[in-house]
C-alpha positions as CSV (number, residue, x, y, z in Angstrom):
1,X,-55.5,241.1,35.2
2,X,-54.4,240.5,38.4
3,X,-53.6,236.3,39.4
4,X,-56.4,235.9,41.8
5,X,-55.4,233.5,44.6
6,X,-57.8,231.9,47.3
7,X,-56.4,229.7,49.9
8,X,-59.5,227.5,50.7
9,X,-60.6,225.9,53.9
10,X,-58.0,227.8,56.1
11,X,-57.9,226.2,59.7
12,X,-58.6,229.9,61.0
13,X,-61.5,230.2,63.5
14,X,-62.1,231.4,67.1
15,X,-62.4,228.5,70.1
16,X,-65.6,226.8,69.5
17,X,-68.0,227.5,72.4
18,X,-68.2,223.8,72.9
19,X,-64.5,223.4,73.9
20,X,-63.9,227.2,75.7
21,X,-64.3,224.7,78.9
22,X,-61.7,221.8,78.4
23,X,-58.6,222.1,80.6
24,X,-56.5,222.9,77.6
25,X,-58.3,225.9,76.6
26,X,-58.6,227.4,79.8
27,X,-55.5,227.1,80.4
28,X,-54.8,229.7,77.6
29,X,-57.7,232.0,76.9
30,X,-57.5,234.8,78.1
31,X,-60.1,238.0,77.2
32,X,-57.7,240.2,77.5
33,X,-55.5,238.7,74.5
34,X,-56.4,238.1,70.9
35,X,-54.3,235.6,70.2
36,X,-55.4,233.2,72.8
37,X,-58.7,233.1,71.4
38,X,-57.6,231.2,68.1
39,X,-57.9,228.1,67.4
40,X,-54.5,226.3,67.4
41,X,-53.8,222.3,67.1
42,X,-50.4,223.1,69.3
43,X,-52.3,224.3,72.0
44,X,-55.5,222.9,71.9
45,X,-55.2,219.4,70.3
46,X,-57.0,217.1,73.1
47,X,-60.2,219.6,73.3
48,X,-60.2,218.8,69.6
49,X,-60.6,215.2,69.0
50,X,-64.3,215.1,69.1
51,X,-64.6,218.7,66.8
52,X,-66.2,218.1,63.1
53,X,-63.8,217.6,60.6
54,X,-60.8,218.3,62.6
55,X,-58.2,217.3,60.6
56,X,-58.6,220.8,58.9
57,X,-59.2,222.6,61.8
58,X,-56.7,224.5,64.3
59,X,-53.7,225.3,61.9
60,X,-53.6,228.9,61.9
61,X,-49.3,228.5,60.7
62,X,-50.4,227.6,57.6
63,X,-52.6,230.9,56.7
64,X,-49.4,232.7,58.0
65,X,-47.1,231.4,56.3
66,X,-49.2,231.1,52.7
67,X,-49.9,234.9,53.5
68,X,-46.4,236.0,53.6
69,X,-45.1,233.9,50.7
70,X,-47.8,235.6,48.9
71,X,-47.4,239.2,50.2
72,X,-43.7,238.9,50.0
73,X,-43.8,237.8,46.4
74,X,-42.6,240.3,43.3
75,X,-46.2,239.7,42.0
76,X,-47.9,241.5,44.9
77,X,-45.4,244.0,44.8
78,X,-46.2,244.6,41.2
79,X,-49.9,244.7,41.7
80,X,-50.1,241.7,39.8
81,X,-51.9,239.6,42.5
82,X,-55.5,239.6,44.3
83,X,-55.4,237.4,47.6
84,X,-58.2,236.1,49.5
85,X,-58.5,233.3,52.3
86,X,-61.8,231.2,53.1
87,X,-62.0,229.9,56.1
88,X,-63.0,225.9,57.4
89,X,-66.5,228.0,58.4
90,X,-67.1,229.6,55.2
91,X,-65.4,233.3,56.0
92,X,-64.1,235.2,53.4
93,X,-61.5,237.7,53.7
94,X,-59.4,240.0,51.0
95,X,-56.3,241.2,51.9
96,X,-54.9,244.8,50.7
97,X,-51.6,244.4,48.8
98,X,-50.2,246.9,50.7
99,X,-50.9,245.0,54.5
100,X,-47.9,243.8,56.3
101,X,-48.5,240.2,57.7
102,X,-46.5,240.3,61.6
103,X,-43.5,237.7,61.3
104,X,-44.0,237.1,64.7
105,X,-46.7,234.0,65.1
106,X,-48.6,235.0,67.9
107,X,-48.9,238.6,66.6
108,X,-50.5,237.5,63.3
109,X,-53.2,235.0,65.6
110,X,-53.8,238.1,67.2
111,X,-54.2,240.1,64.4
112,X,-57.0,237.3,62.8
113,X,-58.9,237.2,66.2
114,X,-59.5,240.9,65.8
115,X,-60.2,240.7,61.8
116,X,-62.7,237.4,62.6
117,X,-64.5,239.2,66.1
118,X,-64.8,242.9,63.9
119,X,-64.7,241.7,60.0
120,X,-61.9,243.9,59.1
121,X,-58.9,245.8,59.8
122,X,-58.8,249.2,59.0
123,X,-55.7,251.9,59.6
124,X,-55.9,255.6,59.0
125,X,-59.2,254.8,56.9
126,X,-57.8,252.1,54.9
127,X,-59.2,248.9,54.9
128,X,-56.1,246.2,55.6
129,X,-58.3,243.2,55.8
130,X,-62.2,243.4,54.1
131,X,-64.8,240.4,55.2
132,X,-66.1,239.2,51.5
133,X,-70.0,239.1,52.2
134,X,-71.0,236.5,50.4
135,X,-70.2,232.3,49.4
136,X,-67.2,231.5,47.6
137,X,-69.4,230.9,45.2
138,X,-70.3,234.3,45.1
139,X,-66.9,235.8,45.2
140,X,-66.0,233.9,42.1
141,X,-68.8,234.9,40.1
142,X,-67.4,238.6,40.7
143,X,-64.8,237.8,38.0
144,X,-65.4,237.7,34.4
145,X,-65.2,234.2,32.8
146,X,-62.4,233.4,34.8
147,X,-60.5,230.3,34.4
148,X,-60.5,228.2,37.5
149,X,-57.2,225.8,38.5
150,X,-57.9,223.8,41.9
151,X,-54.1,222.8,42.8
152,X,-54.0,219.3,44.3
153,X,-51.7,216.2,45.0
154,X,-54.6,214.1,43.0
155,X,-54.7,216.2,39.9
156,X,-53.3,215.9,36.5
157,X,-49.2,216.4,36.7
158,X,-48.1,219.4,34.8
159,X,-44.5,219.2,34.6
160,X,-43.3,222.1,33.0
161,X,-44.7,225.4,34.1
162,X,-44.8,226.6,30.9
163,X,-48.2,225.0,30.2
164,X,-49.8,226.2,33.6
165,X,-50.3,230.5,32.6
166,X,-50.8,230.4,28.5
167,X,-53.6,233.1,28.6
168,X,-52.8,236.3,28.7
169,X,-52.6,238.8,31.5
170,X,-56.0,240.3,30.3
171,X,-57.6,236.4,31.2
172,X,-58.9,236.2,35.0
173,X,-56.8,233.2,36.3
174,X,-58.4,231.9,40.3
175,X,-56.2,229.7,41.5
176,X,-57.5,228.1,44.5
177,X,-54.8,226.4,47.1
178,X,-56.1,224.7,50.0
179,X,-54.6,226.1,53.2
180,X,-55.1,223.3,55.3
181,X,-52.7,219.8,56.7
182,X,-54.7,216.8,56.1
183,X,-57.7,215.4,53.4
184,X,-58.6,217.1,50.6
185,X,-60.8,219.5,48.9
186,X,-64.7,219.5,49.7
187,X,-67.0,218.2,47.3
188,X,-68.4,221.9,47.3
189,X,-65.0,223.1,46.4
190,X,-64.1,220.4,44.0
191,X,-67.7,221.6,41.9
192,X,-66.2,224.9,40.9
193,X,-64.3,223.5,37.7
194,X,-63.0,219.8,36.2
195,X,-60.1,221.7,36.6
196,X,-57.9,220.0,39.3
197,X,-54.0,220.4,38.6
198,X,-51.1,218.6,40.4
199,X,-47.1,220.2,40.2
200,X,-45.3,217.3,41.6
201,X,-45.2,214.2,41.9
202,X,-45.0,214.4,46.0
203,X,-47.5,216.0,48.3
204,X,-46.4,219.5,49.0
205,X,-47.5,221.8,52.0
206,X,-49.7,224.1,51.0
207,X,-47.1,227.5,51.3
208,X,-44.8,225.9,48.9
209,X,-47.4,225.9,46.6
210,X,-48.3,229.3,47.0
211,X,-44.9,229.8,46.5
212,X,-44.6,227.9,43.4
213,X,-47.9,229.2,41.8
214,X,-46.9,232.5,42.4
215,X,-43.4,232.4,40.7
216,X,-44.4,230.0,37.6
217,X,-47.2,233.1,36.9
218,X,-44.0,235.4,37.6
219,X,-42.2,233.4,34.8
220,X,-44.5,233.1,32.3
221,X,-45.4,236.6,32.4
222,X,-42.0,238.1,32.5
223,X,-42.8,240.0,36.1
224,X,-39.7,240.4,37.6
């Protein structure tokens, strides 16, 4: 089986209606252009203060750069890996292994807008990007008696990737990264298993462990 990865919580989201007016929105949004219509903490940081838990919100970069440390990695290539991304507002999104994520930063928040206003991304009748309909709840109830890891800073330490992958490629593995800068995982998130796993001692950014989750499965399971 495929590793199934979901990077939870992603600060990916349109402007809120109730900041499309502040002066440092305006100042950017434009109709016309996709990627001005994304949220983004560079941009748009003092039309954010008073926004509901904004600490996770408007950090688009991270999505990007989890996506291509995934997409990039010998275990997509393979076939070896399922990738979704939930989003701070409950959005669910699976990407094809066969999408290629823009390097350039502004043309991936461009290419987000048009997969959050129209749900997907389709190209010569393949779907790139597929909206998940459904709770995340929902999506992991799709898998058969998977085994759930929820990768965080305040989870047990497991030093030696060795001990992380010991079921067998025929075992659904959901490994669940949050894609997001500050605070932790939701107490709705942290309900989905007792399962919560640190791999350092030191706080890492969410890519690098995508990154590193991705290559200790690569290891243990000989994908090269």
């Amino acid at each position: 089986m495929p590793l199934i990865v979901i990077l939870v919580e992603c600060g990916m989201e349109l402007i809120p209606k109730e900041i499309r007016k502040h002066s440092a929105v305006r100042k950017n949004l434009s109709s016309q252009i996709y990627a001005s219509q994304i949220l983004d903490n560079a941009l748009h940081h003092s039309a954010m203060k008073n926004l509901k838990n904004s600490e996770k919100r408007g950090r688009p970069d991270i999505t990007h750069l989890c996506l291509l440390n995934a997409l990039g990695s010998t275990l997509n290539k393979t076939g070896n890996l399922s990738l979704f991304i939930h989003t701070i507002n409950n959005k669910i999104y699976e990407f094809n292994p066969e999408i290629r994520i823009a390097r350039n930063y502004n043309r991936f928040k461009g290419l987000m807008a048009k997969t959050l206003i129209d749900g997907n991304i389709k190209v010569n009748g393949k779907h790139l990007i597929s909206q998940f309909e459904g709770k995340l709840q929902d999506l992991i109830n799709k898998f058969k008696n998977p085994e759930i890891i929820l990768f965080s800073s305040r989870g047990k330490l497991v030093n030696d990737y060795k001990n992380l992958f010991l079921e067998a490629l025929s075992k659904n593995i959901i490994a669940i990264i949050g894609g997001f800068q500050k605070n932790t995982f939701s107490e709705e998130l942290l309900r989905l298993s007792n399962n919560l796993i640190s791999i350092s001692e030191y706080s890492l950014d969410a890519w690098i462990v995508t990154n590193k989750i991705i290559t200790y499965y690569e290891l243990s399971h000989n994908i090269q």
